[in-house]
C-alpha positions as CSV (number, residue, x, y, z in Angstrom):
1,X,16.9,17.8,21.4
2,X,17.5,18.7,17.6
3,X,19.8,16.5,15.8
4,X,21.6,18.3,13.2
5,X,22.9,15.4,11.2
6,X,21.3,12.5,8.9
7,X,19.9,10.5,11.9
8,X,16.7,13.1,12.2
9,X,16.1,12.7,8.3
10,X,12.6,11.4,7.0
11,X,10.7,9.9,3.9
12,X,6.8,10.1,3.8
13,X,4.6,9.3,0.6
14,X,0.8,9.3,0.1
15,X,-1.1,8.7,-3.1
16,X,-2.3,12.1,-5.0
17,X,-5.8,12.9,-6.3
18,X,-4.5,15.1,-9.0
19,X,-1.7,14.0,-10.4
20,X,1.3,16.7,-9.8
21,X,-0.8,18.3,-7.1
22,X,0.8,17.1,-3.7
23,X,-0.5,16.1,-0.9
24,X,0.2,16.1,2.8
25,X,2.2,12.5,3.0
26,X,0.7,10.2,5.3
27,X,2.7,7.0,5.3
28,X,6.3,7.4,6.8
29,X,9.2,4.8,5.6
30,X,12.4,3.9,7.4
31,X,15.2,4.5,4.5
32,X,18.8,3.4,3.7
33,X,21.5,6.0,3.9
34,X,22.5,6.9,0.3
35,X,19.1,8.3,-1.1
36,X,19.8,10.0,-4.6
37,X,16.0,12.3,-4.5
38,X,17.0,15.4,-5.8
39,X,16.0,18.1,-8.1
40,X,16.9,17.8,-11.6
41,X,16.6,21.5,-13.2
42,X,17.6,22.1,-16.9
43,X,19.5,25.9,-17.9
44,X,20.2,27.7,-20.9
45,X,22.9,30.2,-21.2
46,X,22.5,32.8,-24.2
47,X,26.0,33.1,-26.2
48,X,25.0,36.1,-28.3
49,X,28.3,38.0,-29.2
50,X,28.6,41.6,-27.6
51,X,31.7,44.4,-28.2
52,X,34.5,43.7,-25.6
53,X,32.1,40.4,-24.1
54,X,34.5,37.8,-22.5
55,X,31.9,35.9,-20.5
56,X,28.6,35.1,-21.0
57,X,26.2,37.0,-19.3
58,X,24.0,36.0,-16.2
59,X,21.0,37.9,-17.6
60,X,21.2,35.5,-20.6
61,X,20.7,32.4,-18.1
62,X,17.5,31.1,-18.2
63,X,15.4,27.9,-16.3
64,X,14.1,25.8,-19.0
65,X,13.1,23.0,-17.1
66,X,12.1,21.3,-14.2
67,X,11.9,17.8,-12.9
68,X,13.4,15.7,-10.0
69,X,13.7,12.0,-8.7
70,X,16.5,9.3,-7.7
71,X,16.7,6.4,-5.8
72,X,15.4,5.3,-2.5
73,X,16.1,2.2,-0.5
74,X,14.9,0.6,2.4
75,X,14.0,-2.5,4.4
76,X,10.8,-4.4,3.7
77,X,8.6,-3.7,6.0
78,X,5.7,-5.8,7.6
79,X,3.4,-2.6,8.0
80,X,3.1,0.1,5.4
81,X,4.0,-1.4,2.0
82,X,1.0,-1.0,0.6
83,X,1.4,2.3,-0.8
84,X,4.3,1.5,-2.2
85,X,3.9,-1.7,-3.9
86,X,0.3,0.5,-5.5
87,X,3.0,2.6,-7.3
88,X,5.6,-0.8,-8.1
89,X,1.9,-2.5,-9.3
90,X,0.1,0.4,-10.6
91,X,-2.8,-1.4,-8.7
92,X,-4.0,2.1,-7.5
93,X,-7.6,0.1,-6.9
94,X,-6.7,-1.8,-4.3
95,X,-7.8,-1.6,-1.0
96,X,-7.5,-3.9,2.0
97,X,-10.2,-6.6,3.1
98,X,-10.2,-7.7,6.8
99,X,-9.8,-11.6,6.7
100,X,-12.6,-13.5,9.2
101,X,-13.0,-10.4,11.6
102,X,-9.5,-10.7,13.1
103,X,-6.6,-8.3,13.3
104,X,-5.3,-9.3,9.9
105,X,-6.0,-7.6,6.7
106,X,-5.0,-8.8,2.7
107,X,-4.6,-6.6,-0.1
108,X,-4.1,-7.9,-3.1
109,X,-2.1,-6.2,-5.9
110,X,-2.5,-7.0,-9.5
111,X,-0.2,-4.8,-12.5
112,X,-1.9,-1.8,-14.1
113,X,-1.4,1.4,-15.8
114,X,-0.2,3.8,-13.5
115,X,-1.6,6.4,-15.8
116,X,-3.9,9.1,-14.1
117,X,-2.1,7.9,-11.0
118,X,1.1,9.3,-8.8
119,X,2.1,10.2,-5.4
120,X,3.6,12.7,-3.6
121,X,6.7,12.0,-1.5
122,X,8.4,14.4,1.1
123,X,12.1,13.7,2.4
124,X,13.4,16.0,5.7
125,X,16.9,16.7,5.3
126,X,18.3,18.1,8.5
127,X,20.9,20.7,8.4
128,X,23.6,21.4,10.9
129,X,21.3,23.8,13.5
130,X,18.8,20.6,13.4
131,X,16.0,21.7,10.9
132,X,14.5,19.0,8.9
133,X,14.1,20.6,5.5
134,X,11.1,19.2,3.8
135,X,11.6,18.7,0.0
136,X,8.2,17.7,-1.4
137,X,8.4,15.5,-4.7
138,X,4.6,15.8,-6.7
139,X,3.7,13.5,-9.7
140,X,5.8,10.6,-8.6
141,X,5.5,7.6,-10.4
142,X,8.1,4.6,-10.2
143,X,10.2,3.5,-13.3
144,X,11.6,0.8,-11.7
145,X,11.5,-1.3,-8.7
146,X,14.1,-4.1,-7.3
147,X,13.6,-6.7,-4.5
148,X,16.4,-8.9,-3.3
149,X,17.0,-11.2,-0.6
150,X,19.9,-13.6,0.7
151,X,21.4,-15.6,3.3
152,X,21.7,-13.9,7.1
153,X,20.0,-10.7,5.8
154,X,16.8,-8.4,5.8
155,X,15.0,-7.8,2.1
156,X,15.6,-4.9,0.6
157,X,13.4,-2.8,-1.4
158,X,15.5,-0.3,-4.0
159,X,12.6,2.3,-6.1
160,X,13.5,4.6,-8.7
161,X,11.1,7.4,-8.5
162,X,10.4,10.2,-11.1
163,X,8.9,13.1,-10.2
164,X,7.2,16.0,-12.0
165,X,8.2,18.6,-9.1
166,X,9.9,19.4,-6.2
167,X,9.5,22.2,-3.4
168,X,10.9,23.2,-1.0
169,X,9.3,24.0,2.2
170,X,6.1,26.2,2.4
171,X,2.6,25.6,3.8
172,X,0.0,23.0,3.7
173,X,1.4,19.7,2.0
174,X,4.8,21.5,1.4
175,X,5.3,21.8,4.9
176,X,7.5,19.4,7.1
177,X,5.0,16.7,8.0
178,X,5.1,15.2,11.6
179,X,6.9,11.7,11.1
180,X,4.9,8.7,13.0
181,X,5.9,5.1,13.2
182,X,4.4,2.2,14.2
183,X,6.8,0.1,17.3
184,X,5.3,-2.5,16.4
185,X,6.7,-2.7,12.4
186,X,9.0,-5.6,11.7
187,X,11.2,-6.5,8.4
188,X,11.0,-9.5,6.4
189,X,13.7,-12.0,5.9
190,X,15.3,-14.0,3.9
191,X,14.6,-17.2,6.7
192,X,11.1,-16.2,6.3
193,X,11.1,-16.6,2.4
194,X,10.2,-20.1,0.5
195,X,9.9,-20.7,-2.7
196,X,8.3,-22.7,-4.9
197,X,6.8,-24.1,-8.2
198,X,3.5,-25.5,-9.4
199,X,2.0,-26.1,-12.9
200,X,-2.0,-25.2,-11.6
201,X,-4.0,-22.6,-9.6
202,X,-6.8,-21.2,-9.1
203,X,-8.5,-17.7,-8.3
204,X,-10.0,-17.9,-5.1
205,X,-11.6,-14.8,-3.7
206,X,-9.4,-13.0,-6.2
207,X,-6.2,-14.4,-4.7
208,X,-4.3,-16.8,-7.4
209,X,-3.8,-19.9,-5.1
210,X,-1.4,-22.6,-6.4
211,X,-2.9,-26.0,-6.4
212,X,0.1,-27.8,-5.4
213,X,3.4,-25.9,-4.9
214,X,6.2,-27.6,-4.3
215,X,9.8,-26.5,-2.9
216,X,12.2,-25.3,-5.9
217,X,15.2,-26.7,-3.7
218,X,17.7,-24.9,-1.3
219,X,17.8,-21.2,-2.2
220,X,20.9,-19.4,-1.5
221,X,19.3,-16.3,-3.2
222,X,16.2,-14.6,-4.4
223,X,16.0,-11.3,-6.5
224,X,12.6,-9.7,-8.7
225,X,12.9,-6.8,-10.5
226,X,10.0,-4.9,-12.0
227,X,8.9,-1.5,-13.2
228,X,6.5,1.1,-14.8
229,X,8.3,2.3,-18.5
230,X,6.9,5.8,-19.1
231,X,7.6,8.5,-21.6
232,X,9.3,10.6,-18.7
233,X,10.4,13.5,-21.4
234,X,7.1,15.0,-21.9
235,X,8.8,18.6,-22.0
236,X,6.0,21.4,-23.1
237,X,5.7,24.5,-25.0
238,X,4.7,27.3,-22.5
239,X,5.8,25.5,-18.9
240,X,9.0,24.6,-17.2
241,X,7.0,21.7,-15.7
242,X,6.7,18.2,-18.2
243,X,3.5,16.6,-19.1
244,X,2.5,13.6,-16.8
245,X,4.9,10.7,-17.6
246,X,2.8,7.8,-19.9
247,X,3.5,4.2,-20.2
248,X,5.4,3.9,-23.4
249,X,6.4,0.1,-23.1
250,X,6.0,-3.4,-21.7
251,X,6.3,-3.9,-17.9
252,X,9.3,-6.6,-17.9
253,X,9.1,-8.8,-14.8
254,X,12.6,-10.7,-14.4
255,X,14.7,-11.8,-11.4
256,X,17.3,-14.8,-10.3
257,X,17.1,-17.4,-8.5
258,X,19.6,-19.0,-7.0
259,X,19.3,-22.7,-6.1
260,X,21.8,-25.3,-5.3
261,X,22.0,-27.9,-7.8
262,X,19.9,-31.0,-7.4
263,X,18.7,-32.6,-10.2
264,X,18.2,-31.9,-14.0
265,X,14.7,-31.1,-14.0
266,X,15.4,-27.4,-13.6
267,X,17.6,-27.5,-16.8
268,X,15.5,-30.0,-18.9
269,X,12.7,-26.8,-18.6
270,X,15.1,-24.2,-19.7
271,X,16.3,-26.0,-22.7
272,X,12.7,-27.2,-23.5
273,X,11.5,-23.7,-23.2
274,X,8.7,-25.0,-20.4
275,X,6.9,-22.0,-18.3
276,X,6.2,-22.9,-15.0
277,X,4.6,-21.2,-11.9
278,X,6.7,-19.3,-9.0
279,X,5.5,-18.6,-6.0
280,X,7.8,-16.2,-3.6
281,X,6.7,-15.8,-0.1
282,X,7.5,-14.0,3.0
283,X,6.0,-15.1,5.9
284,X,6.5,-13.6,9.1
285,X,5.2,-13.2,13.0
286,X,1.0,-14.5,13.5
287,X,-1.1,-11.9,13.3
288,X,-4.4,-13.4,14.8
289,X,-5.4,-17.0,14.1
290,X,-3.8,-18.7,10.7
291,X,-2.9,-15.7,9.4
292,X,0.9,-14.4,9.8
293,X,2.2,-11.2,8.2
294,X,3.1,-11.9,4.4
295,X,4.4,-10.5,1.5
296,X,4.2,-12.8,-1.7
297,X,4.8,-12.7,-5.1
298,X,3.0,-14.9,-7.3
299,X,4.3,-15.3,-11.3
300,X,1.7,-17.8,-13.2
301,X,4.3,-18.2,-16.2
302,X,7.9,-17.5,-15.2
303,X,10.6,-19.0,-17.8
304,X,14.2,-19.9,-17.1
305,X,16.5,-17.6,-19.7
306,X,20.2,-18.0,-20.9
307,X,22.8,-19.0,-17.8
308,X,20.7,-21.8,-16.3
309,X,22.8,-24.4,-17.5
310,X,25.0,-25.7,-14.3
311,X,28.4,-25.0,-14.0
312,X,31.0,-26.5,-12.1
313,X,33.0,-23.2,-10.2
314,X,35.2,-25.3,-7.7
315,X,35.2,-27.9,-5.3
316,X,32.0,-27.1,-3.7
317,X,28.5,-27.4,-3.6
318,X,27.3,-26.6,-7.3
319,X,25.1,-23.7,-7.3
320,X,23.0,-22.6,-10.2
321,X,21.9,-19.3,-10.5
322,X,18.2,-19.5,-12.4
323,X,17.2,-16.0,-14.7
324,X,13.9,-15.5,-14.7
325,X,11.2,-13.6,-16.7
326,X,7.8,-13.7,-15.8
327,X,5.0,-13.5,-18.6
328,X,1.2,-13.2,-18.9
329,X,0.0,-16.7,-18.5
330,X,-3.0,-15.1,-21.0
331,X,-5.6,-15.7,-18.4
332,X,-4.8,-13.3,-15.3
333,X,-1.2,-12.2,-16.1
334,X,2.2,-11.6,-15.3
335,X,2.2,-11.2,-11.2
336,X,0.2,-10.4,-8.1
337,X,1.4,-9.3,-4.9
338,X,-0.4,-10.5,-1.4
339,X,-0.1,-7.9,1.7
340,X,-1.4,-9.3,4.7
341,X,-0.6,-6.9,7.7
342,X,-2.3,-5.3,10.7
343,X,-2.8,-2.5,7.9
344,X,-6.4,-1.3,7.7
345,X,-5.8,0.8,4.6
346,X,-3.3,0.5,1.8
């Protein structure tokens, strides 16, 4: 039966091998309510003076311009991230590597230029008869990219995407694509999540592997932010369509932490301007063996920034809540993200 309402609406991306020429998506994503994709055309409206004119006229309205993007938000998933966290990494070289001939397979994300790269996302809005009208977004790339987490709650993902095109629905890749999901996809937690410091680590079959991490206390929060900066203005002489959106800037890593107040040691390295290592990591249901569905974030050099001095609020349990910025450690860099699913491809 046809649901004419929001409930039969679908998001589906897939990586591009040209950028701005999309593809049919592949990889569908359960959303959040409150998506902001949409079309973002630019008009010009001739003013030239005429005997007896009191309007402008609609022959003098023009399209100048055409782009489109917004935000999209959704629960972190156990199967299918990989895609996405290509385009939050711009680790478009990644692939997934089966680990001992079991069920379980890593992929292992390090940041890149997301230059030559984008991807094509379709969203099915459904109107009242119960079609789901495809809108296909080509030459996506992602400006920005938030993950948070807290107490008696599922992470969230939040993406801003920017787009070189949109169409609506047609043939081929701008057709509706047949939505397929996986029963067997779960969400990761916040009571999956640990986190942790450590001052050493090493590479080990590409994977940066703290020596010895150790607990950075009781967590009430946990929040990264990261992104792509691009020239997203490349408007040019002879199309209504922008040139490919470029890096134009560094990729800021930053986040909070909030941990209930233990000790000083915490403060003693954000006054003392000390780096340390943070390890973030979700680890979910066993997959085969030792290996259990994970998604972890690994920042060689993260400093504490202005606000990490504790502060007594009320009566309670003091609660500090850490800023972060994560830098290149000048050996590796900034951050790497570990997938393991059931995931045979990115």
């Amino acid at each position: 039966m046809a649901i004419g309402a929001g409930l039969a609406a679908q998001v589906g991306i897939a990586n591009e091998t040209v950028v701005n020429t999309p593809v049919a998506v592949t990889v569908f994503t359960e959303f959040d309510p409150g998506e902001t994709l949409e079309a973002r055309p630019n008009f010009a409206q001739g003013t030239g003076l005429r005997a007896g004119g009191l309007t402008p006229r609609s022959a003098r309205r023009i399209l100048t311009g055409l782009d489109a993007g917004g935000d999209i938000s959704f629960d972190v998933p156990n199967k299918g991230l990989g895609k996405w966290v290509q385009a939050m990494m711009g680790s478009y070289s990644t692939s997934a590597t089966q680990l001992s001939a079991s069920a379980a397979w890593q992929q292992i994300h390090n940041l890149g230029s997301a230059d030559g790269k984008s991807f094509t996302l379709q969203k099915g809005v459904p109107s009242i008869d119960g079609t789901v009208n495809p809108l296909t977004f080509g030459g996506c790339k992602l400006t920005s990219w938030e993950l948070t987490s807290g107490p008696n709650s599922i992470a969230k993902l939040k993406c801003t995407v920017d787009a070189m095109s949109v169409q609506p629905t047609g043939a081929g890749a701008l057709a509706l694509q047949t939505a397929s999901y996986s029963a067997s996809t779960g969400m990761f937690a916040f009571h999956q999540l640990t986190v942790q410091t450590f001052s050493a680590y090493t590479v080990v079959s590409g994977l940066w592997t703290p020596t010895t991490p150790v607990s950075m206390g009781v967590v009430r929060n946990f929040s990264l932010k990261g992104g792509q900066p691009k020239e997203t203005t490349r408007w040019q002489a002879g199309s209504t369509t922008k040139a490919e959106a470029l890096v134009n800037d560094f990729q800021p890593i930053t986040g909070q932490i909030d941990v209930d107040f233990a000790s000083m040691a915490l403060y003693n390295q954000f006054v003392a301007n000390t780096g340390q290592g943070i390890v973030a990591t979700f680890t979910g249901p066993i997959i085969a063996s030792t290996f259990a569905n994970t998604l972890q974030f690994i920042m060689p050099a993260a400093f504490l920034e202005q606000g990490s001095t504790p502060k007594v609020a009320d009566n309670g349990v003091v609660t500090v809540q850490y800023p972060i910025t994560a830098l290149d450690d000048g050996t590796n860099g900034a951050l790497q993200v570990q997938v393991i699913s059931t995931d045979t491809t990115v």
